[in-house]
N, C-alpha and C positions, 0 to 999 in steps of 0.2 A: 504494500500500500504506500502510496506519495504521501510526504509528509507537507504540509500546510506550509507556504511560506507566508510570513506576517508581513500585512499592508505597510506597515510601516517598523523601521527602528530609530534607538535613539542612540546616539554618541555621542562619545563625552567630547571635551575640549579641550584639549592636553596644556593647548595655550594660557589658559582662565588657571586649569588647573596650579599651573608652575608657577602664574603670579599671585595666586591665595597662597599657593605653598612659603613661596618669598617670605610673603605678608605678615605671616604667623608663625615665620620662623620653621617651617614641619619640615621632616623627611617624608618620602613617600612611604617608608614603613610604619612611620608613626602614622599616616592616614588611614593607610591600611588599618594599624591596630583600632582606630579610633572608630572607624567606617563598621569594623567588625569582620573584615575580609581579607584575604590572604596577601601576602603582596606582590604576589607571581599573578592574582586576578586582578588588581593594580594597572600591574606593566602591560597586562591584556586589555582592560579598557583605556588605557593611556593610546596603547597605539592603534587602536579599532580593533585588535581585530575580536573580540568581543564588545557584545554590548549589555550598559547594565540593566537590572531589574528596577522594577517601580522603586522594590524598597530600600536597593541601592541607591537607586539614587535622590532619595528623600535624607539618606544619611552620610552622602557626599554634600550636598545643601547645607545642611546641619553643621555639618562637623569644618567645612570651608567660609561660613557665613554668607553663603550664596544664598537671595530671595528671589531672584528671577531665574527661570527655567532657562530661558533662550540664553543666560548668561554663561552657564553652563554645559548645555548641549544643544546638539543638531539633531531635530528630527527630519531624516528622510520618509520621503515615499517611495517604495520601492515596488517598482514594477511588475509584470507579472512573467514578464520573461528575464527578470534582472539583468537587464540587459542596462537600464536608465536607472540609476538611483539618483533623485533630487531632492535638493535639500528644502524643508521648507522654511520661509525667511520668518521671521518674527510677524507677527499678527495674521500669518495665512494658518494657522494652528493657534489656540491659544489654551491655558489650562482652564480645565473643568471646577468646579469649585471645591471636588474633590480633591486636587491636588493637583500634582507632579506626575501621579501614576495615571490619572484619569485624564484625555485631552479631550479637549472638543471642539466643534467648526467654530471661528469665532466671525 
């Protein structure tokens, strides 16, 4: 059986990242420890090639002082032949009131 691929993902910002990192003084271990997550999954959402989870990254937010989503990540839309991955800019996606995890058309 094919497995589903999802309409969209999200990725982090390695760029945002490194300048919160600065900011507050952090190692990227020490985020990792703080975030709650390994820091070999770290170095995976740092360079794409993972992406993170809702609740990840609700506690990358948290833990960087980040309150804007777009500040932190790109969500793509990703195609149905993956062939196109586009990123969507700020206000073509906005959050749900749910949160981080939840988006919706805005």
């Amino acid at each position: 059986m094919r497995r589903r691929q999802p309409a969209s993902r999200v990725r982090l910002k390695p760029e945002t990242v490194w300048r919160c990192l600065n900011r507050l003084n952090l190692s990227q271990n020490k985020l990792a420890l703080r975030v709650g997550i390994s820091s070999g999954y770290l170095s995976q959402l740092m360079t794409g090639t993972r992406c993170p989870s809702a609740e990840v990254r609700v506690e990358l937010m948290e833990a960087l002082g980040v309150t804007e989503f777009d500040e932190l990540f790109i969500l793509e839309i990703v195609s149905s032949s993956d062939a196109e991955n586009v990123p969507v800019a700020a206000g073509g996606l906005a959050f749900g009131a749910e949160g981080p995890g939840e988006l919706q058309r805005s």
